[in-house]
N, C-alpha and C positions, 0 to 999 in steps of 0.2 A: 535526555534523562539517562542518566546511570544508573542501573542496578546489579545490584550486590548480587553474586555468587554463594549459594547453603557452603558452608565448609564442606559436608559432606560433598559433596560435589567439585568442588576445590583440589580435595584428595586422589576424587577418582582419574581427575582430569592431567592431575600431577603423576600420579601412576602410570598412564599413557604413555606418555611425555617418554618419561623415564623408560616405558617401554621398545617407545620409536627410537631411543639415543643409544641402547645397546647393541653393542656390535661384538661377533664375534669370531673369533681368530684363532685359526689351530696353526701351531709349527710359523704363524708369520704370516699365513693367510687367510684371507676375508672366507667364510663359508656362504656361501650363497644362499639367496633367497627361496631355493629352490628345494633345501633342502629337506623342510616341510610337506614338500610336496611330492619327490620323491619316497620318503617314508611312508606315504599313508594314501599312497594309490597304486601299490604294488600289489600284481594281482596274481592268485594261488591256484592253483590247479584245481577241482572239485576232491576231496578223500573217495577212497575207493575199498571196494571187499570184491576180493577175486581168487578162482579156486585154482592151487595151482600143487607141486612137486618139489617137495622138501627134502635132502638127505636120502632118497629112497619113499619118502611117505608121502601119504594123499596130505597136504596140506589147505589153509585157507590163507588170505592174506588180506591185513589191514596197510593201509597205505597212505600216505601226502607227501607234498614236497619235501617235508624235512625226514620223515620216519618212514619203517617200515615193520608188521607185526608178524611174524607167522607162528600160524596154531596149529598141532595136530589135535584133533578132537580124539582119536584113537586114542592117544596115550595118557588118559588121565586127564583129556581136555586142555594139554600143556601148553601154555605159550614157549614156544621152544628156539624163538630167538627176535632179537629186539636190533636192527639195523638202523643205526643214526648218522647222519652224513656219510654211510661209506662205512663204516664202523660198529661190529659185531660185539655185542657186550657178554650173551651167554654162553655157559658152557652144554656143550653137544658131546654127547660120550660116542666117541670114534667106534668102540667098543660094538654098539648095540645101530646102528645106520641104518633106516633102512629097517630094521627088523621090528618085531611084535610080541610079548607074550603076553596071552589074558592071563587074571591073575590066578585060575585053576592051573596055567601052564607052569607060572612061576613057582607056584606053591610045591608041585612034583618035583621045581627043580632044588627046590628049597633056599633058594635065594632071591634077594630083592633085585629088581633090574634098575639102574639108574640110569635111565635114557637121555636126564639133563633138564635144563629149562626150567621154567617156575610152573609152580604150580603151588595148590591149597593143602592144608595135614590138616589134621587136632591135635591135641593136648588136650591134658597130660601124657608124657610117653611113658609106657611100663611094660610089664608082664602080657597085656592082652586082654581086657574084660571089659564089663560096660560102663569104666571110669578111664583104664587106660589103654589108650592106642600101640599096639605092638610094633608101633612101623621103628625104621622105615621098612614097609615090609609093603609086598606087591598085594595089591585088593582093590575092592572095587573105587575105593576115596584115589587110591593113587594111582592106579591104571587103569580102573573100569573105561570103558569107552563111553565118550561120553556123546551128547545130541548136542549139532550145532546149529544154528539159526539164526540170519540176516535179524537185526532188528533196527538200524535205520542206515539209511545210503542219502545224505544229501548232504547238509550242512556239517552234518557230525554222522560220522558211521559209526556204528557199533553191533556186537555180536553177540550174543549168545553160546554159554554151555552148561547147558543139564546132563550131570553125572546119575549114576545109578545108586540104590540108597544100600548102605551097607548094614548089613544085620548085627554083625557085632558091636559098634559104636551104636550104633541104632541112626549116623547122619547121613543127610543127604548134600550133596553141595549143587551150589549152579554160579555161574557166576558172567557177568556182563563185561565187555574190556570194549572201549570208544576212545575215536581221535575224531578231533575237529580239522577245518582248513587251515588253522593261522598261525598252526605253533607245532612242536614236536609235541606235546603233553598227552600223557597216557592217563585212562581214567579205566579206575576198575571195583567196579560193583559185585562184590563178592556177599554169597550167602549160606547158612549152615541151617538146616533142615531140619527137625526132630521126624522120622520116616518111622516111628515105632506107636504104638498104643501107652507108652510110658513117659514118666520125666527123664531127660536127660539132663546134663551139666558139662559144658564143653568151653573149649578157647577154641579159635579158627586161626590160622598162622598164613600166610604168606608167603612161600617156600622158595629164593632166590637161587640159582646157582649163576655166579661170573665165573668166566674164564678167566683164571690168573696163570695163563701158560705164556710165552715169550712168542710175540707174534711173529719173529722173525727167525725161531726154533721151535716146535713147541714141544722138542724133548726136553727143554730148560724152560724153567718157569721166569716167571716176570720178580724182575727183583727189584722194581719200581710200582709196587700194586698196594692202594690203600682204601683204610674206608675208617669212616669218622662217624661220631653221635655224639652229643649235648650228654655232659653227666648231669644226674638229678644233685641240683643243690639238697635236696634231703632224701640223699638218696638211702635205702634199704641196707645196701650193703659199703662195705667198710670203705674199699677204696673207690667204688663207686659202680663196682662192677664185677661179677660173679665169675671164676671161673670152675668148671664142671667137669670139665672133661681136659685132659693133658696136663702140663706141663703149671702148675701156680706161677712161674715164675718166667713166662715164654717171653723171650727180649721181643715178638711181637707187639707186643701190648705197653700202652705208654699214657697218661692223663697229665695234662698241662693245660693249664687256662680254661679249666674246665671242662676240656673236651678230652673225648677217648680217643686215640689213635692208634690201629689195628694197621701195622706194618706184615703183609702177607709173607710168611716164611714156609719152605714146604714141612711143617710140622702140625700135626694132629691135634684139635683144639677146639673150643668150645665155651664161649665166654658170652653169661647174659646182663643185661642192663636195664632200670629201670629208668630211660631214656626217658623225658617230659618235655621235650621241645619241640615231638612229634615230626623230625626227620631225622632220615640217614643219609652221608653220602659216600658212593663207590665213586673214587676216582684211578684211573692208570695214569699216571703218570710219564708211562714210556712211551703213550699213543696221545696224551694230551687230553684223556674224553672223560666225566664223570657222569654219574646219573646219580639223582636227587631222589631217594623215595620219601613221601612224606603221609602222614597220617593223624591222626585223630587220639591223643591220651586224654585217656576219664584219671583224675587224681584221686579220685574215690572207693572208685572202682578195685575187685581183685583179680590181679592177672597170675596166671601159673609160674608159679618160682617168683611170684614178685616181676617178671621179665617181661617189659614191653619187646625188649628185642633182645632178639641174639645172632652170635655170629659163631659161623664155623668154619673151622679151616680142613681143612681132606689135606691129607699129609702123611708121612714116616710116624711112627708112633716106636712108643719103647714101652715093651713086656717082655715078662722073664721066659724063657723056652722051659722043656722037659724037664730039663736040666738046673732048674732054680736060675741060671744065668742071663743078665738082660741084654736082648737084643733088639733091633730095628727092624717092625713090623709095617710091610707092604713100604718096601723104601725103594721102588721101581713105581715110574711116574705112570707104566700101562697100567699094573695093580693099583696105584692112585693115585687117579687124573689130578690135574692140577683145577682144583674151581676152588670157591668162598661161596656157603649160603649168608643171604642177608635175609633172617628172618624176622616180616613184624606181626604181632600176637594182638588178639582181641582181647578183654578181657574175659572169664570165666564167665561164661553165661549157662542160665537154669533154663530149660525150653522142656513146653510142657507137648502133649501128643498134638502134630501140626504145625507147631513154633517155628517160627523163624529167626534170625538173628542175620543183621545184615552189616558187613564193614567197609565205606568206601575209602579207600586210598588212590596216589596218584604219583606216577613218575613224571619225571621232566629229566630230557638226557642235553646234556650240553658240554662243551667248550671248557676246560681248568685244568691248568696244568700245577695245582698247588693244593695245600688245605684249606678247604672252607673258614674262612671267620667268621662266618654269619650267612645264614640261609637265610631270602624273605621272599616276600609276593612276588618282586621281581626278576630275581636273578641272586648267582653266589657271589657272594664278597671276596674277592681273593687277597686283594691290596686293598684296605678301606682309602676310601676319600680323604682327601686332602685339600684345606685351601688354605693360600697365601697371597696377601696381596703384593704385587710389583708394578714399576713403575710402568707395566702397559698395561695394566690390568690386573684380574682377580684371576688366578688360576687355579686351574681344579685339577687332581690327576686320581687317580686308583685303576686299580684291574677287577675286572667282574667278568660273568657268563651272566647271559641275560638270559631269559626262558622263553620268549615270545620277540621276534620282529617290532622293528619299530625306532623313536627316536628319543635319544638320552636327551632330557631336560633337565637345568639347572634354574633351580627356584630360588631366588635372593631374597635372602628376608633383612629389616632392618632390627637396629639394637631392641626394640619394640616387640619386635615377633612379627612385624606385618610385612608381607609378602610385597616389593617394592619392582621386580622382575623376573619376567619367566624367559628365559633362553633358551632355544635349539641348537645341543651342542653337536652329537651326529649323530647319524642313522647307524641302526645293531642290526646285529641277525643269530639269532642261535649256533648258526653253523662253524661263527669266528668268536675265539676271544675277545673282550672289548681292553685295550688298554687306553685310558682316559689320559690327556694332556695337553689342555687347552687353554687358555685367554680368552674372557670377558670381558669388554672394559666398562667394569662398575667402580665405582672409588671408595663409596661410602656404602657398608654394607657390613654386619654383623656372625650370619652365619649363609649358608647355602647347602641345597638338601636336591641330590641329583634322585629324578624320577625316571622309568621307562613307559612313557604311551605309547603301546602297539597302534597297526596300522589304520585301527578303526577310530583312533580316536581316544583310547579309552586307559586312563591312567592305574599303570599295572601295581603302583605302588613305588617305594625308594628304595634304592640302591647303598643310603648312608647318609648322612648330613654332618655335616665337619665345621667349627667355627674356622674362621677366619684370621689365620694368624696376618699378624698388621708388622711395618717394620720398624723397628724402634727409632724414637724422635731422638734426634742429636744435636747438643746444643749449641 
């Protein structure tokens, strides 16, 4: 007796098929069966928090394989430098090592301290009163010392810091920063406090500073140092991006293909953005390392100046002297260091006596030595994908940074849209560039849409999907 096969079943059985007949081939050779399993049983170190000596300071320190975090709680709660493979991304003001002043000490001396690192502000900046923030100026939001505290050590560590509340804004901040075991990915729970018996009305900012000095002088700055963000297709301002401060016409500053491109020169500047793609990225180029900040835009919402983000350059500046004549103001790199703030801004929030207001953001540091064409779940686009078919196969190639361990997957889809083979093309790692350029041998196949599953299994999202150029028939 014969019995018939459901179609359904037919298909699925055919899909297998197709599955067991795909082989694949990099540079000429077969990749092993092995390499599945390499990927996703590589095993991490547990994360750690441990108190240690920073610069001259009592430090704390978050830690895993790929990362490393250190906070001074003293200075304003600062995370005061961000280590990725080997690779220092903030700026540390040489200046101030080592030293302290509360901000009653500052205030005597009548100047703000920039000790460096990231850390939280408000907005609006102005004059000083209970709308505008007088910074950057030393007080308890930016220097107060702040309370630190473990708040988990296992899976995922994470920490704790409660600042003190300052009376003249009337806020308070505290703010959470966590790494897990399987990735460099930085997470941070930042919060703004209403600490008075009244309404307030605030933005929260995110206060970056990078090092754009020349790692190999760093009395010359990096003349390969960039950072990039998405212009708003409807955006607020004219060319798509605001400058405020310096120079309207800085040959820093460039938009093409939509994207802003902030080329670091050492000149004094200040340009904001109503960015809605919700990242940024810093990359050096001279050291090959970027980091991805990413976050959260309400399109509804009202942010100060309209600026989800902005960027500032520390630089020579030009004002006129006594003398009406214009000269070049603090054009010695000690008077000013060479860094870039990347700042991202919450929107305007009303907080009534008690109010909170909370904004999670997230870095990811990695591997590009180019400009972003596209940020996604997985990793940066450097080269997008490509496929073409040849006569050994369906080949794929592109450059990326990937954000998480694990192994690049090639999904084949047929002219249909149905998914007809998934492939293991090879194993990533955060720590190296991925440059893609491999052989499949599929024949019949439509498009192909390369994915990253970290080591646990768990599909991080796509890297790109490229149809498949085919080779013209001859007759």
């Amino acid at each position: 007796m014969r019995t018939e096969l459901p179609d359904s079943m037919v298909v699925r059985l055919a899909r297998i098929v197709i599955r067991i007949a795909v082989t694949v081939m990099s540079v000429g050779l077969l990749v092993t069966p092995s390499l599945a399993e390499s990927g996703s049983t590589a095993a991490h170190a547990p994360c750690r928090v441990q108190s240690a000596t920073f610069e001259g300071w009592k430090a704390e320190e978050l830690g895993n394989d790929w990362v490393r975090l250190t906070i001074v709680p003293q200075l304003g709660g600062r995370l005061m430098q961000v280590t990725f493979n080997g690779h220092d991304y903030l700026f540390v003001n040489p200046k101030y090592k080592g030293k302290y002043f509360p901000p009653s000490a500052a205030a005597k001396m009548g100047q703000w301290i920039n000790y460096g690192g990231d850390k939280l502000w408000p907005l609006p900046e102005g004059h000083g009163d209970d709308q505008h923030w007088a910074g950057p100026v030393s007080d308890a939001l930016d220097d107060g010392e702040y309370k630190f505290s473990i708040v988990s050590q296992s899976r995922t560590c994470g920490v704790r810091l409660d600042g003190p509340a300052d009376p003249t804004t009337g806020l308070q901040y505290s703010r959470e920063i966590s790494i897990g075991n399987e990735s460099p990915e930085i997470l941070f729970h930042a919060v703004m406090k209403n600490a008075t018996s009244r309404p307030i009305r605030w933005s929260m900012q995110s206060v970056t500073q990078y090092d754009t000095a020349d790692a190999r002088d760093p009395a010359k700055y990096n003349r390969d140092f960039w950072a990039f963000a998405s212009i708003n297709p409807q955006s607020a301002f004219v060319d798509g991006y605001r400058v405020v401060a310096g120079l309207a016409d800085d040959p820093s500053f460039e938009v093409r293909d939509r994207l802003f491109r902030l080329h670091w020169l050492y000149l004094e500047n200040e340009v904001w953005l109503d960015s809605d793609a919700g990242w940024i990225a810093v990359v050096d180029n001279a050291t090959k390392y970027a980091m991805i900040e990413r976050f959260q835009y309400a399109p509804t919402a009202e942010y100060p100046g309209k600026a989800s983000v902005i960027f500032y350059k520390n630089g020579a500046a030009l004002e006129l002297n006594k003398d009406g004549m214009p000269t070049l103001r603090s054009a010695n790199w000690q008077d000013a260091p060479y860094y870039m703030e990347a700042e991202i801004n919450s929107p305007m929030i009303k907080l009534d006596p008690g109010a909170s207001y909370v904004m999670d953001t997230n870095w990811i540091p990695a591997r590009a030595d180019s400009e972003p064409k596209s940020i996604t779940s997985a990793g940066i686009v450097c080269q997008p994908l490509v496929a073409s078919l040849k006569p050994k196969g369906l080949q794929v190639s592109g450059v990326f940074a990937v954000f998480f361990p694990g192994i690049l997957r090639a999904h084949v889809l047929d002219p249909r849209g149905t998914e007809i083979a998934v492939v293991d093309l090879q194993a990533v790692d955060p720590s190296n560039p991925v440059k893609l350029n491999q052989t499949i041998s599929v024949t019949e196949a439509d498009r192909v849409s390369v994915h990253l599953s970290d080591q646990q299994g768990v599909d991080r999202g796509s890297l790109g999907e490229a149809n498949i150029t085919k080779p013209e028939k001859t007759l």
